[in-house]
C-alpha positions as CSV (number, residue, x, y, z in Angstrom):
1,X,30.8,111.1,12.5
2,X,31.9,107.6,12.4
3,X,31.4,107.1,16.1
4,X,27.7,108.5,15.4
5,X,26.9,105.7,12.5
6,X,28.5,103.0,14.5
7,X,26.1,104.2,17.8
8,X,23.3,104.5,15.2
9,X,24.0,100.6,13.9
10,X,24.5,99.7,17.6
11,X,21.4,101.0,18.6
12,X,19.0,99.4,15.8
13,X,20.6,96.2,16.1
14,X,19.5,96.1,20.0
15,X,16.4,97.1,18.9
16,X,16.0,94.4,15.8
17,X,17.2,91.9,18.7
18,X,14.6,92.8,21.0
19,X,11.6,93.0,18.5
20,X,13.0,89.3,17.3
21,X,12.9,87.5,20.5
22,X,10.0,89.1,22.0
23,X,7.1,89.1,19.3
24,X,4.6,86.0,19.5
25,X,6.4,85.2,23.0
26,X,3.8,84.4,26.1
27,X,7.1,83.8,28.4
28,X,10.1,84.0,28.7
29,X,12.3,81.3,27.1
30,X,13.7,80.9,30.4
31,X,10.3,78.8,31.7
32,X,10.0,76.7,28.3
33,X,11.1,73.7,29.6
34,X,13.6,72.6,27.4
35,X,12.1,69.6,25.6
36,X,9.1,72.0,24.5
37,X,12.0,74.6,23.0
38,X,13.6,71.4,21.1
39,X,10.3,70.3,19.9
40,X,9.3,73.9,18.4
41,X,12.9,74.4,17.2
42,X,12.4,70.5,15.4
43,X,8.7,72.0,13.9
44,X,10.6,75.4,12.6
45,X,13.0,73.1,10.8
46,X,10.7,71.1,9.0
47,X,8.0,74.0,8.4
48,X,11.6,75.5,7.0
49,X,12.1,72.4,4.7
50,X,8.4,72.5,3.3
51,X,8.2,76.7,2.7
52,X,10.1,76.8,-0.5
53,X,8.5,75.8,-3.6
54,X,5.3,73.2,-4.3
55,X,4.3,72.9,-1.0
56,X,3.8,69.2,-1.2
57,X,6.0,68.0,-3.6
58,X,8.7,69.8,-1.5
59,X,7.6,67.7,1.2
60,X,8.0,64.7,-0.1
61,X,11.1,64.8,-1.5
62,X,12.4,66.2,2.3
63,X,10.6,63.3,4.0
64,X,13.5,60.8,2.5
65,X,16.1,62.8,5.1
66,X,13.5,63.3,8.1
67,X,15.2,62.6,11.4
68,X,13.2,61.0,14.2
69,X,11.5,63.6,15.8
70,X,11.0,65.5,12.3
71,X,8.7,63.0,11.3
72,X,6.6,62.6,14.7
73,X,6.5,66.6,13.9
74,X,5.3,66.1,10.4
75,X,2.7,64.0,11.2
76,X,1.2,65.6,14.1
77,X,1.6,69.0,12.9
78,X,-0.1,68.0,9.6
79,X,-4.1,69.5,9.3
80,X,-6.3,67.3,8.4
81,X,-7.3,68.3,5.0
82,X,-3.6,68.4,3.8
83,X,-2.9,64.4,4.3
84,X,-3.9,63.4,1.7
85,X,-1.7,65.2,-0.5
86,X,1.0,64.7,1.7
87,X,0.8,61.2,1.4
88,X,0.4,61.1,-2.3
89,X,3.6,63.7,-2.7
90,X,5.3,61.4,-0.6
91,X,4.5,58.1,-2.3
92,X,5.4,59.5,-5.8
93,X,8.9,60.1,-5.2
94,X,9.7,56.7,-6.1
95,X,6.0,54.6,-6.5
96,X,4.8,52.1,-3.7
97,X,6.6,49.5,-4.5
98,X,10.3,51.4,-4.5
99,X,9.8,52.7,-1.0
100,X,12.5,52.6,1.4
101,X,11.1,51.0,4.9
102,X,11.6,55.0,6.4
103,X,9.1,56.6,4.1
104,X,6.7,53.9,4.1
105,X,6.8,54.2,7.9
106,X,6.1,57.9,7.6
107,X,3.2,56.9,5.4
108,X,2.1,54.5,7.8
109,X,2.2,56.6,10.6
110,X,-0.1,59.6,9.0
111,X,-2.6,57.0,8.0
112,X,-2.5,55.4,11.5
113,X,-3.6,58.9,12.7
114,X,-6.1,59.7,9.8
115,X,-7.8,56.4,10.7
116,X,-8.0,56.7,14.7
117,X,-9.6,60.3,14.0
118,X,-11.4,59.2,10.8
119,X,-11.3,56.1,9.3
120,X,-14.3,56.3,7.1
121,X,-12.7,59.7,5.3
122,X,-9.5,58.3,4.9
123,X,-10.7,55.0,3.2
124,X,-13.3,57.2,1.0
125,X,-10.1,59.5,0.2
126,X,-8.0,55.9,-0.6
127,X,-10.7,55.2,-3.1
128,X,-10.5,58.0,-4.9
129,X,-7.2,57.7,-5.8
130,X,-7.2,57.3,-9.6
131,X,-3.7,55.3,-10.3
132,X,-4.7,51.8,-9.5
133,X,-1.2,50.7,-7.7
134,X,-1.8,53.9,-5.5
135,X,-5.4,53.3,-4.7
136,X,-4.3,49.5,-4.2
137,X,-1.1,50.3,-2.0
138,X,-3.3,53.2,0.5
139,X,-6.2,50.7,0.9
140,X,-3.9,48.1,1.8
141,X,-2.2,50.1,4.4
142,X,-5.1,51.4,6.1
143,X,-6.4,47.2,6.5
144,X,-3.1,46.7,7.7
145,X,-3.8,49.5,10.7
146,X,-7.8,48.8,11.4
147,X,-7.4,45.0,11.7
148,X,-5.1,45.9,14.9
149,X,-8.4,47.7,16.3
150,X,-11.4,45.9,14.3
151,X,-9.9,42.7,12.5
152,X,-14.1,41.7,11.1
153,X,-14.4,45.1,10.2
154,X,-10.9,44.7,8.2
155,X,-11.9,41.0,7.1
156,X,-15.7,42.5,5.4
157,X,-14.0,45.5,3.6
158,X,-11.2,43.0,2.1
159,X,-13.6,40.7,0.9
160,X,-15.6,44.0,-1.0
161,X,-12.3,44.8,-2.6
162,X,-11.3,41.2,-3.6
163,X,-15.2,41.2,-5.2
164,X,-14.3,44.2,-6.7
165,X,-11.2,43.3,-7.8
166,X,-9.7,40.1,-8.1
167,X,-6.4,40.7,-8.1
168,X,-6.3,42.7,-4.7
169,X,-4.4,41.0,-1.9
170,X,-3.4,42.1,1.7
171,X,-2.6,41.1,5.0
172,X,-5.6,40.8,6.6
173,X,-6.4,37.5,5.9
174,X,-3.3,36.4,7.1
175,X,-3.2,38.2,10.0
176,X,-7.0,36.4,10.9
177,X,-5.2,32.9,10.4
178,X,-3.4,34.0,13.5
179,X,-6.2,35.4,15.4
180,X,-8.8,33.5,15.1
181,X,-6.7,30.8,15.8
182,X,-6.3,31.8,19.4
183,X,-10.1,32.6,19.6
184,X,-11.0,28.8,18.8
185,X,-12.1,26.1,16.8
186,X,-15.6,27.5,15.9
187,X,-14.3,31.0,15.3
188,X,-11.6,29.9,12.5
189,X,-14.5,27.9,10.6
190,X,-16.6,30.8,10.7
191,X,-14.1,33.0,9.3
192,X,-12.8,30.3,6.8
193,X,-16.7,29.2,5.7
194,X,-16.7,33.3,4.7
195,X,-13.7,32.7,2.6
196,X,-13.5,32.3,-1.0
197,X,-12.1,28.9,-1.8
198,X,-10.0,27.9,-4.6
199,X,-7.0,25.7,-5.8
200,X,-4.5,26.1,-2.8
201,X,-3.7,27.7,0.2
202,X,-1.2,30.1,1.9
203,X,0.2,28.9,5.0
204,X,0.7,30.8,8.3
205,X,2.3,29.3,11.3
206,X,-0.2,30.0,14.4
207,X,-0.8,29.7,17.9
208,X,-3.8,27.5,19.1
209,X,-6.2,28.6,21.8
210,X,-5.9,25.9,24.7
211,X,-8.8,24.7,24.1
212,X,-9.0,24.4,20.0
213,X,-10.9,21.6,18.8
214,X,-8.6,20.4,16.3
215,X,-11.2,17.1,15.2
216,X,-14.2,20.2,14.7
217,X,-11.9,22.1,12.2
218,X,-10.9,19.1,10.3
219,X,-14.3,17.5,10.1
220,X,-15.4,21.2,9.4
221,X,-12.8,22.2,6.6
222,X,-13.7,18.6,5.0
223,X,-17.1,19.5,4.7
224,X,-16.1,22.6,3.1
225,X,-13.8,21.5,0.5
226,X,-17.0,18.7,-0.4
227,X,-19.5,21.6,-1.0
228,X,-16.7,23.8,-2.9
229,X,-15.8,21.1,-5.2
230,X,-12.4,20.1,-3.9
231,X,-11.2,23.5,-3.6
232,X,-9.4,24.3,-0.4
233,X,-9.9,27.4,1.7
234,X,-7.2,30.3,0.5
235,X,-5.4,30.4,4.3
236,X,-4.7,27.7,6.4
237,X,-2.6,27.1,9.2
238,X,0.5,25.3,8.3
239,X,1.4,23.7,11.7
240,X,-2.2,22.3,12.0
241,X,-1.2,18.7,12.2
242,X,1.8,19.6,14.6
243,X,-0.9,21.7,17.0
244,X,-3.1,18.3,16.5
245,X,-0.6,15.5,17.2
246,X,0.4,17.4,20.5
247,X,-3.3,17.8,21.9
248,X,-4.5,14.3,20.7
249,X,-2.2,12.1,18.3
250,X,-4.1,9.3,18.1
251,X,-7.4,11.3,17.1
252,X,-5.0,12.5,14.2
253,X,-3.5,9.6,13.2
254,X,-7.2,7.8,12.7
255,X,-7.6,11.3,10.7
256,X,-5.3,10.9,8.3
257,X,-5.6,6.9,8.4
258,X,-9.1,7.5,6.7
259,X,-7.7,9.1,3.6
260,X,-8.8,12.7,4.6
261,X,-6.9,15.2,3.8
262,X,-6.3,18.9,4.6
263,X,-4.3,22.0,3.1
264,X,-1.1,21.2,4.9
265,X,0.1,18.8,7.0
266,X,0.9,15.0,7.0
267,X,2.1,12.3,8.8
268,X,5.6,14.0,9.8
269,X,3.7,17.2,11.2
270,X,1.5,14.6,13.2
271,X,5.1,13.2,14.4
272,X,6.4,16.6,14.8
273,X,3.8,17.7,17.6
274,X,4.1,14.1,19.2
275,X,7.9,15.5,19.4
276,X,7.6,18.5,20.9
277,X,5.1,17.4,23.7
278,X,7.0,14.2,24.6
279,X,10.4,14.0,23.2
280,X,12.0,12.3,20.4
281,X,12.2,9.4,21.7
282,X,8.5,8.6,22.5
283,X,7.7,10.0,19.4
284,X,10.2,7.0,17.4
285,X,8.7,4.7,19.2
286,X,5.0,5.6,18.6
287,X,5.8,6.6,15.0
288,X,7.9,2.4,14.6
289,X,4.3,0.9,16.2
290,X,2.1,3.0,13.7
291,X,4.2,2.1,10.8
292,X,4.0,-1.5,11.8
293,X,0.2,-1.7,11.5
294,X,0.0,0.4,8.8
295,X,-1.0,-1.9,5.9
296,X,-1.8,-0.1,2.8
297,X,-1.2,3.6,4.7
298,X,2.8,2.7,5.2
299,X,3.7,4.2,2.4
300,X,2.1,7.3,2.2
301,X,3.8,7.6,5.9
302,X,7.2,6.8,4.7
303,X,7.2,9.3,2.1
304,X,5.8,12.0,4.5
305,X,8.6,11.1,6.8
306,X,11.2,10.8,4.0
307,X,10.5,14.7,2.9
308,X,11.2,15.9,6.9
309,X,12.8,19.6,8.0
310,X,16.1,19.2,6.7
311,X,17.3,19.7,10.5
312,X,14.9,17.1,11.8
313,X,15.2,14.0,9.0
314,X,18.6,12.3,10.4
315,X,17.6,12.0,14.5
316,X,14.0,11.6,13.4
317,X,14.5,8.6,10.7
318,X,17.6,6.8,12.6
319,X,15.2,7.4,16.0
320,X,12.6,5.3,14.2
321,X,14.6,2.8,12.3
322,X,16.1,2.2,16.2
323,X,12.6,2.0,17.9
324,X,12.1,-1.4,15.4
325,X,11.5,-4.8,16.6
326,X,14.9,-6.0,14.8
327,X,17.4,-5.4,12.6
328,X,15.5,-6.6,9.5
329,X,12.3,-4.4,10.0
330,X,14.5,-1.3,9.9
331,X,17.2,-2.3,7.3
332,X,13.4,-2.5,5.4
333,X,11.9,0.8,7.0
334,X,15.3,2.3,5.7
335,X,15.4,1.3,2.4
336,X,11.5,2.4,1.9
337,X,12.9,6.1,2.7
338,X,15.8,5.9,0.9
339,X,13.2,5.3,-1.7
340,X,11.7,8.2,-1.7
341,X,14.3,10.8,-0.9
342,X,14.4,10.8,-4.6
343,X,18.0,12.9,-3.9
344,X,21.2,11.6,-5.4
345,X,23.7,9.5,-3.2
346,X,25.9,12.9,-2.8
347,X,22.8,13.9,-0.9
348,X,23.4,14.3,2.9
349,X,19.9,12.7,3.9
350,X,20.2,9.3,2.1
351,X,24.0,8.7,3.2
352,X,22.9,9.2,6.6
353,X,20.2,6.4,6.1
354,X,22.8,4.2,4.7
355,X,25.0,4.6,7.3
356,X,22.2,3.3,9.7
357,X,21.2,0.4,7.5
358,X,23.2,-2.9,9.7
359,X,25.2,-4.3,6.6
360,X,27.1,-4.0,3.6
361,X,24.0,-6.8,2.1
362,X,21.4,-4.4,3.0
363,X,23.0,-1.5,1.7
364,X,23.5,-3.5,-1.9
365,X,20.2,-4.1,-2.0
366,X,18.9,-0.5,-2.0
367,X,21.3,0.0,-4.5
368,X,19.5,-2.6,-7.0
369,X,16.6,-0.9,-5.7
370,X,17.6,2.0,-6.8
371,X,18.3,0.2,-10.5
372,X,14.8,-0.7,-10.7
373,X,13.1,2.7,-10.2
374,X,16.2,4.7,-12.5
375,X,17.7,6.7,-9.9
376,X,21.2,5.2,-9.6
377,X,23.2,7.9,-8.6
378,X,26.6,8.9,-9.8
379,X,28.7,6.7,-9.0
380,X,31.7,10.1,-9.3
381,X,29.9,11.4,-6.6
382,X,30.1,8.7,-4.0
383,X,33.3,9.0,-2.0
384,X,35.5,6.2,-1.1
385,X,35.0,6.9,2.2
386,X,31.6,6.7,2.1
387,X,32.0,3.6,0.6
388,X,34.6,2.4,3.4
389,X,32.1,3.2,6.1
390,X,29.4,1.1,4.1
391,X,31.7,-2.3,3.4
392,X,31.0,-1.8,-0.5
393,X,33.4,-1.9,-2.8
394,X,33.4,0.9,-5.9
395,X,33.7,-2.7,-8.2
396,X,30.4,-3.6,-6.5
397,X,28.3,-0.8,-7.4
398,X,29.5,-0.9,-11.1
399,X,28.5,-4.7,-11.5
400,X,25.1,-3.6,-10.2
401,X,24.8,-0.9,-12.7
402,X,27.9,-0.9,-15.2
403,X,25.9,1.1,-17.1
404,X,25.4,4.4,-15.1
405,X,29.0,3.7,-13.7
406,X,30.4,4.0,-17.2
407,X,28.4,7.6,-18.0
């Protein structure tokens, strides 16, 4: 009897195991090649992860732990009258602003598809969406993907939703800094003419076509900021003057020398791009023979110098200060920068230019200077190496200001 049930068990467990592997099957398993098998077994496990429960909510809450290839499967796998509730269960298990950067990827990646099959039914279906950071989040995902395949398609729909809505922001505009950057002069003014202007800028660090017309722009955005008031154009690049002063410095320089003025950009991005094309050196030296002539601009110069990259201001300043006639016009050029630092003495960038200055005298003098416009620094702070290196005495600086010295 026993061996009879054990034959019987036997027998429908073959058969069980034949019916299993062989319904729904074209071929044998042995021709699947076996990237196909993995990438069927990969869609069973994440058609197992979403079978139980709310269909969507399940979902999302899975899509935190998707490998890899389970997300390329979710999204390709997905219909297309389910992704939009996919993306919303996905986005409300923590809000679009507490994303981690895997699900937002995921999201990214099924609007990426929506929009290459559909763009116009996925932005009508980001529209809809009632809660406003949601509606705001989508829209500004699906700018982010068309502007990589129509950026003035991109630029026209943000503009809508900024009429709409002032308070909606996104890349695109940004992202047009850059490109039409590379297209030309003419094409950035046409896209920053369209622009709403207002009482400051965003900068954005571009690349210049070869060709840009650097004196078109800036006569250009001038205009602009005449006929809006003042107001400057929201984006600008901020390495406008550096781009400038490495195509045509001197065209710059007589730029700037007639008071105009742009978003970004002064004097020591002007020096910056004279840098970069021909070395510190010539750069000094040009930079001494413009401050020399400068009359009534000098100090407008100096202070644009004086607030250099942090990385650049001791070669830059001690290059110029060296590139003068004598000892006396850069102890002055010096002191001038000093000036404006506007740091205390424990600062890195004004015990650098003391340490350039040619004597002890000179040094004293910025220090009654320094009186004068009430920023004396702490005298605590100043070591008495420091003060070695400079030929000053600590007795020195607290007859020049026995005051301060004393707090």
């Amino acid at each position: 009897m026993k061996k009879s049930i054990s034959a019987l068990i036997f027998a429908i467990g073959l058969a069980l195991g034949w019916l299993g592997g062989g319904i729904g099957r074209d071929v044998p398993e042995d021709d699947v090649p076996a990237t196909s098998t993995m990438r069927l077994r990969a869609r069973e496990r994440v058609a197992q992860k979403i079978s139980h429960g709310s269909k969507w909510q399940t979902a999302g809450r899975q899509s935190m732990s998707f490998t890899s290839d389970e997300k390329q499967d979710f999204v390709s796998g997905l219909r297309k009258e389910d992704r939009g509730s996919a993306l919303e269960a996905i986005a409300a298990q923590s809000g679009p602003d507490g994303l981690d950067y895997s699900t937002r990827s995921l999201l990214e990646e099924i609007l990426k598809t929506w929009l290459a099959e559909d763009f116009d039914g996925a932005w009508n279906w980001a529209q809809g969406r009632e809660n406003p950071l949601t509606r705001k989040f989508f829209i500004g995902k699906l700018l982010d993907a068309l502007i990589e395949k129509d950026p003035d398609r991109a630029f026209l729909l943000h503009l809508k939703q900024v009429a709409a809505d002032p308070s909606f922001n996104s890349s695109v505009p940004f992202k047009l800094v850059v490109i039409k950057a590379k297209e030309g002069a003419d094409a950035f003014l046409k896209f920053i003419t369209s622009t709403p202007f207002g009482n400051g800028s965003s900068g954005t660090f571009v690349e210049f076509a070869p060709d840009f017309d650097f004196q078109s722009l800036a006569t250009g955005v001038a205009d602009l900021k005449k006929v809006n008031g003042g107001k400057e154009p929201p984006h600008f690049p901020s390495n406008f003057f550096e781009g400038w002063g490495k195509s045509d410095p001197e065209a710059a320089h007589a730029w700037l020398a007639a008071g105009n003025t742009l978003p970004f950009g002064a004097w020591d991005d002007l020096v910056k791009g004279i840098e970069d094309r021909s070395g510190m050196p010539a750069a000094a030296t040009w930079t001494a023979e413009k401050l020399n002539s400068a009359g009534a601009l000098r100090e407008k110069m100096v202070e644009s110098l004086a607030e250099s990259d942090s990385e650049l201001f001791s070669s830059r300043i001690i290059g110029i200060s060296a590139a003068m006639a004598d000892a006396s016009t850069a102890d002055q050029f010096l002191a001038e920068v000093t000036l404006k630092i506007g740091y205390g003495f424990e600062d890195k960038r004004q015990g650098a230019v003391l340490n350039a200055m040619s004597s002890p005298e000179a040094r004293l003098e910025v220090f009654r200077d320094l009186v004068d416009n009430g920023r004396f620094p702490d005298l605590a702070k100043i070591t008495d190496y420091q003060l070695q290196n400079w030929g000053i005495a600590r007795q020195q600086l607290e007859a020049i200001a026995p005051k301060v010295a004393e707090e």
